[in-house]
C-alpha positions as CSV (number, residue, x, y, z in Angstrom):
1,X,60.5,54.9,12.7
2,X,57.5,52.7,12.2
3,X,55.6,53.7,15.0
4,X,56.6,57.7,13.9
5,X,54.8,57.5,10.7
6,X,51.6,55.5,12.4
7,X,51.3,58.2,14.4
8,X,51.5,61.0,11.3
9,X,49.2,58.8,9.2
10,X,46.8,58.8,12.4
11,X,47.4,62.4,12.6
12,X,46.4,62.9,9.0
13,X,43.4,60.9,8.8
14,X,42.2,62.6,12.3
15,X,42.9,65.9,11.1
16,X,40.7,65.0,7.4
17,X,37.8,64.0,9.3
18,X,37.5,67.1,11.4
19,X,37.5,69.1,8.3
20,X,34.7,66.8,6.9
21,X,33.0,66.9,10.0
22,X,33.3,70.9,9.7
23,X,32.1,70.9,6.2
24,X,29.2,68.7,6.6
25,X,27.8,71.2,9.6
26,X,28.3,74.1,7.7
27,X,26.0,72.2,5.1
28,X,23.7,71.5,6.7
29,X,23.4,73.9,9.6
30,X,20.5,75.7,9.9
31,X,20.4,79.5,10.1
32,X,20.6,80.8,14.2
33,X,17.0,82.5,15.7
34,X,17.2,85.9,16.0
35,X,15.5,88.2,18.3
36,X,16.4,91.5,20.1
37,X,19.8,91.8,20.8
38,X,21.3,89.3,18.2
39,X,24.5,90.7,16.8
40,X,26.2,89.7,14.2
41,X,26.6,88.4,10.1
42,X,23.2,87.0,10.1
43,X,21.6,89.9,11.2
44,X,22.9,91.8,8.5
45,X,21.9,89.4,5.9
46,X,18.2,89.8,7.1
47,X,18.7,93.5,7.7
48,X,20.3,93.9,4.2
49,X,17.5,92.3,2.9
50,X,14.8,93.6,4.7
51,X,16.3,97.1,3.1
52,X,16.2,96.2,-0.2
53,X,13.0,94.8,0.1
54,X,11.8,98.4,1.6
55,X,10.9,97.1,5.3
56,X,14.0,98.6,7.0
57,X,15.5,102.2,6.7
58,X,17.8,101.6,9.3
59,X,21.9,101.0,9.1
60,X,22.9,97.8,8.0
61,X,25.2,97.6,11.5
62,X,24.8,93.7,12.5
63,X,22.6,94.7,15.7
64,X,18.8,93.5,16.0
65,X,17.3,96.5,17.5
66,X,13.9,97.7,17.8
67,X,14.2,98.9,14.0
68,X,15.3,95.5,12.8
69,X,12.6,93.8,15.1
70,X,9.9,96.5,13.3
71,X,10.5,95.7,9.8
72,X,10.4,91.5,10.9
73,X,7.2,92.5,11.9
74,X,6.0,94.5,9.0
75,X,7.5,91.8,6.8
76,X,5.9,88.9,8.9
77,X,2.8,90.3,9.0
78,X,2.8,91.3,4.8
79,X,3.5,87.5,4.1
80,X,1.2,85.6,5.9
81,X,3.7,84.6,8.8
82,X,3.2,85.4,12.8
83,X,4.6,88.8,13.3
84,X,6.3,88.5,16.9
85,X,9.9,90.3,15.5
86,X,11.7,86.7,15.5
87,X,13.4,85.3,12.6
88,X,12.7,81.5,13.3
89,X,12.6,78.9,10.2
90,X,9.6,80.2,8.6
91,X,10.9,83.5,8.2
92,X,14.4,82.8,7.2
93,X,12.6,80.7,4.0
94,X,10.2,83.8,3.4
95,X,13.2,85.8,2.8
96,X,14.9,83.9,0.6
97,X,17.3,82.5,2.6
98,X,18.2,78.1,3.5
99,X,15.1,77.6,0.5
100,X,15.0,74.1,1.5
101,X,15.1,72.7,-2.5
102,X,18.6,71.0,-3.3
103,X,18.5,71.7,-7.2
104,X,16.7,74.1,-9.5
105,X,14.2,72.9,-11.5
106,X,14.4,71.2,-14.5
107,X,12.3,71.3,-17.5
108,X,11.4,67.7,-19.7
109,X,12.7,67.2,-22.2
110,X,11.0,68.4,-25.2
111,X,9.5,71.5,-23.1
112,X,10.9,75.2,-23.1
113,X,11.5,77.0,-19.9
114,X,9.0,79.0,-20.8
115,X,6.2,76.6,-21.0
116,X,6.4,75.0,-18.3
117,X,7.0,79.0,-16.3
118,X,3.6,79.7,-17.7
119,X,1.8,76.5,-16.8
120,X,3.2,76.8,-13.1
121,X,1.7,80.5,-13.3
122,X,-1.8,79.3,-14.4
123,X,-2.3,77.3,-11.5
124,X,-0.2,79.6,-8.9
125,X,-3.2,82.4,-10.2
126,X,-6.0,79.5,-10.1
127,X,-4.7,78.7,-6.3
128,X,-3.9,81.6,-4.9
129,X,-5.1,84.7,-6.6
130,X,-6.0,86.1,-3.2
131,X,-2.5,85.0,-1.6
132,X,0.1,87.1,-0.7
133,X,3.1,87.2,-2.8
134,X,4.7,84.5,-0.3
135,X,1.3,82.3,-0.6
136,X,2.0,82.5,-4.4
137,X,5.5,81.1,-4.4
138,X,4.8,78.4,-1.8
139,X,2.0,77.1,-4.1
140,X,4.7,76.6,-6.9
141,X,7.0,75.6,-4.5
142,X,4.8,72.7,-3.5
143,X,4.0,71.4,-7.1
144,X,7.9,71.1,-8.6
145,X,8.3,69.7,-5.1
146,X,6.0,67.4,-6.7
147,X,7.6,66.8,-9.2
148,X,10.7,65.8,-6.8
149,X,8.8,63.2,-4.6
150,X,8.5,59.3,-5.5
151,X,4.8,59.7,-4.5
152,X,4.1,62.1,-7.4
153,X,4.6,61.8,-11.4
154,X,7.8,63.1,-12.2
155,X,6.9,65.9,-15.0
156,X,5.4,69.3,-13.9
157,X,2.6,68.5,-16.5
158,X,2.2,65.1,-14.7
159,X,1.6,66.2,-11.6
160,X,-0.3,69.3,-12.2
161,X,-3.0,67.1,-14.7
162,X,-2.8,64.6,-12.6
163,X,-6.8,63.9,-11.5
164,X,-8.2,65.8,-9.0
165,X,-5.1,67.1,-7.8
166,X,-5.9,71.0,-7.9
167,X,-9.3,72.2,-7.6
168,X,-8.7,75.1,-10.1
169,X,-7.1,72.2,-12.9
170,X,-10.7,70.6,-12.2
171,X,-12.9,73.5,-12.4
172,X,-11.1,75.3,-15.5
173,X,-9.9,78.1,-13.5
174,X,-6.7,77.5,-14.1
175,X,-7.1,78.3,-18.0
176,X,-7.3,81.9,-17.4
177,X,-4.7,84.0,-18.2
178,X,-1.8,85.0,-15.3
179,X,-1.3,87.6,-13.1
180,X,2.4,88.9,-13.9
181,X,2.6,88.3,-10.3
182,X,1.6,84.7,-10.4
183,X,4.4,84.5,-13.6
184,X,7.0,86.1,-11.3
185,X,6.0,83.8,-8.0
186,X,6.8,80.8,-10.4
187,X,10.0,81.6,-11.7
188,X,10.9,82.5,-8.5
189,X,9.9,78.9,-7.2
190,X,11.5,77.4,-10.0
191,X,15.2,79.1,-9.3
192,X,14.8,77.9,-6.3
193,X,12.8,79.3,-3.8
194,X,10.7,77.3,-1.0
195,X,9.1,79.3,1.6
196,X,7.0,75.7,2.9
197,X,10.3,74.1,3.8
198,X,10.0,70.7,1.3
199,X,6.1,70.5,1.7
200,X,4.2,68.4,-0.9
201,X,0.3,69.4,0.0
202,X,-1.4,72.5,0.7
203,X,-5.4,73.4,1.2
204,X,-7.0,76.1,2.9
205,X,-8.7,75.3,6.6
206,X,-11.8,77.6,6.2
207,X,-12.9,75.0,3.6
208,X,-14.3,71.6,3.1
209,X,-11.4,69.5,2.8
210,X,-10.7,65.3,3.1
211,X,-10.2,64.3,6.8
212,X,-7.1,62.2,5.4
213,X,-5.2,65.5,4.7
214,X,-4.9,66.2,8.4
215,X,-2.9,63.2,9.2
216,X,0.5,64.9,7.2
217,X,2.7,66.4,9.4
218,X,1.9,70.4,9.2
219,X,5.0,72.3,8.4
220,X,3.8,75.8,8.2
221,X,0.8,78.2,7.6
222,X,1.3,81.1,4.9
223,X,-2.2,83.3,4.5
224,X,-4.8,81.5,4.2
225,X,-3.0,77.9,3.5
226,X,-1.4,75.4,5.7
227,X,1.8,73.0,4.1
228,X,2.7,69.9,5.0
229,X,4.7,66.8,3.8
């Protein structure tokens, strides 16, 4: 009888950790490359996005054809990303999808929503004006990423005043008024959404920069910036 109920206790526990195993991967898996001749779910997310986002006109049927690998393109190549047709990492984030940020933003305490929308916006516009729209939400993505880190203050104001931080904060470019498109690209990164994958700097190549910056690991390149941690 003893050695019965050892065995269904073992049986139990054995069977609890598999479904903790289970439910950790599914955490923390990452979404599967796709390419011509992927079938499946996760085609049809991208596709059904890709549709409403008015890249695809095709049937939302699971199968990466050549219309599916069309609008990637189309898509890759409107955002800043390489357009070879493949949804890797980079493009999975650009569409919305595994945004990389564990918890929406929070504002501090004593600030509205609002505020702190519109201050993200200023500096979005001051940073990348001449971005895509993607550019533009990876630029607030990085700051309230910021905000995140240990190595940064921990208020968006903090980071975003802190010295020399942003070129456009330094050279009052920031204090014009925001593109509705910069306003949208913040709330956007604030609910959420992280195209650079967790990234904490950004600058553009094509311009004089600090040799230091180099040495952080490079995560992506959208337009005319490259992210790293």
């Amino acid at each position: 009888m003893m050695r019965e109920r050892k065995v269904i206790i073992a049986a139990v526990v054995l069977t609890i950790l598999s479904g903790v195993f289970l439910y950790s991967r599914n955490i923390y898996a990452q979404p599967p490359t796709l390419y011509w001749g992927s079938k499946g779910g996760d085609v049809s997310r991208v596709q059904s996005r890709l549709k409403d986002w008015g890249y695809y006109k095709g049937p939302v049927d699971g199968v990466f054809g050549s219309g599916t690998a069309a609008a990637v393109r189309s898509f890759q190549a409107k955002n800043g990303l390489t357009a070879d047709g493949v949804v890797g990492p980079a493009t999975w984030a650009a569409l919305g999808f595994n945004v990389g940020r564990t918890a929406q933003y929070q504002p501090s305490r004593g600030v509205s929503a609002r505020d702190d929308v519109y201050l993200l916006a200023r500096v979005v516009h001051g940073e990348a004006q001449a971005e895509p729209y993607l550019g533009k939400v990876a630029v607030a993505a990085v700051i309230l990423n910021r905000v995140e880190s240990d190595q940064f203050p921990n208020t968006l104001a903090g980071v975003i005043y802190q010295p020399h931080a942003f070129e456009s904060i330094t050279n009052g470019v920031a204090n014009a008024t925001p593109s509705q498109e910069a306003v949208r690209a913040a709330q956007d990164a604030i609910n959420g959404w992280d195209p650079t994958q967790g990234a904490l700097f950004f600058w553009n190549p094509a311009k004089p920069v600090s040799k230091w910056i180099w040495s952080r690991p490079i995560i992506t390149q959208i337009g005319a910036h490259v992210f790293a941690r």
